[in-house]
C-alpha positions in Angstrom: 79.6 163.8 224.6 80.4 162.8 228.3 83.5 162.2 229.4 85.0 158.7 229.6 87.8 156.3 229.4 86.5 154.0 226.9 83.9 154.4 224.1 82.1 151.2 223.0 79.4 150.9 220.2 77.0 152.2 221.7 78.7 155.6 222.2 79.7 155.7 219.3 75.9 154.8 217.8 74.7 157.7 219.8 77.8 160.2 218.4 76.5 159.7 215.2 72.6 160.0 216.1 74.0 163.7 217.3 75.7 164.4 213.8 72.4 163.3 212.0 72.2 159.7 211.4 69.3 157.4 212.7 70.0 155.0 215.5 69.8 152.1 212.8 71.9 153.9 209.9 75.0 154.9 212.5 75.0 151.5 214.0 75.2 149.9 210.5 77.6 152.3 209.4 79.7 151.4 212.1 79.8 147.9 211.5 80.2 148.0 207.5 83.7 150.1 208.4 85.3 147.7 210.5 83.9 144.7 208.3 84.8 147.1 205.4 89.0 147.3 207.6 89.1 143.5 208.5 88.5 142.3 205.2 90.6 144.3 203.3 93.7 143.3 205.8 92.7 139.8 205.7 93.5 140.3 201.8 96.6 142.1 202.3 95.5 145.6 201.3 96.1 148.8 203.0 93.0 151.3 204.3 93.3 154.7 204.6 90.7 156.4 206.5 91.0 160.3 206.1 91.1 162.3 208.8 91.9 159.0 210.8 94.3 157.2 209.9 96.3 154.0 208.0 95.1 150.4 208.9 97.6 147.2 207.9 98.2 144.1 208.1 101.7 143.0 209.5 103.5 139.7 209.4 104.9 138.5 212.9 107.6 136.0 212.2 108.1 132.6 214.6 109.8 133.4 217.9 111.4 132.0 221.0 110.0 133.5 224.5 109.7 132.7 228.0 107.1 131.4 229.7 105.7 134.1 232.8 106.3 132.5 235.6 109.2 130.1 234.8 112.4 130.0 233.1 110.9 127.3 230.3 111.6 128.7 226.5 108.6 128.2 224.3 107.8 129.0 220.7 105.6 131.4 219.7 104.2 130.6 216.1 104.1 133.1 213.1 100.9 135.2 213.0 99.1 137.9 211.2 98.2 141.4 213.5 96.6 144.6 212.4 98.2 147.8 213.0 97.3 151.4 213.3 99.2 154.3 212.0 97.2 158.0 213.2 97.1 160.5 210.8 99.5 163.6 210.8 96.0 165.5 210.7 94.7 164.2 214.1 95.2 167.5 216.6 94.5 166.0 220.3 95.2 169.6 221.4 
């Protein structure tokens, strides 16, 4: 693996091909887990990817904030964000 500051799909496709998976099996591998994450926050639940970490979905309530740029107050609706939470088993060292 090369070093980079970013790795897209395609990266990832071809980390994959190098563990043993075909081109076409890593690719849709790849797409069934984030379809796999997404859908299960849309529904509230909570993923946990071993090794990896938690995924969630968190509730952002209404807000008041400040447009850049000028001093006019705006309202920033309610919304829906997924978060991230790294495993205590992830060793960057």
């Amino acid at each position: 693996m090369t070093k980079s500051s970013k790795i897209g799909k395609k990266e990832l496709v071809n980390i994959l091909v190098e563990k043993g998976l075909n081109k076409k099996d890593a690719g849709t591998a790849i797409d069934a887990l984030a379809d796999a994450i997404l859908d299960a926050a849309r529904q509230g639940v909570t993923v946990s990817v071993p090794n990896l970490g938690t995924f969630k979905r968190k509730d952002t309530a209404a807000r008041q904030g400040v447009r850049p740029g000028t001093t006019e107050k705006i309202e920033i609706p309610a919304g829906k964000k997924l978060s991230f939470k790294a495993s205590s088993a992830i060793d960057l060292g």
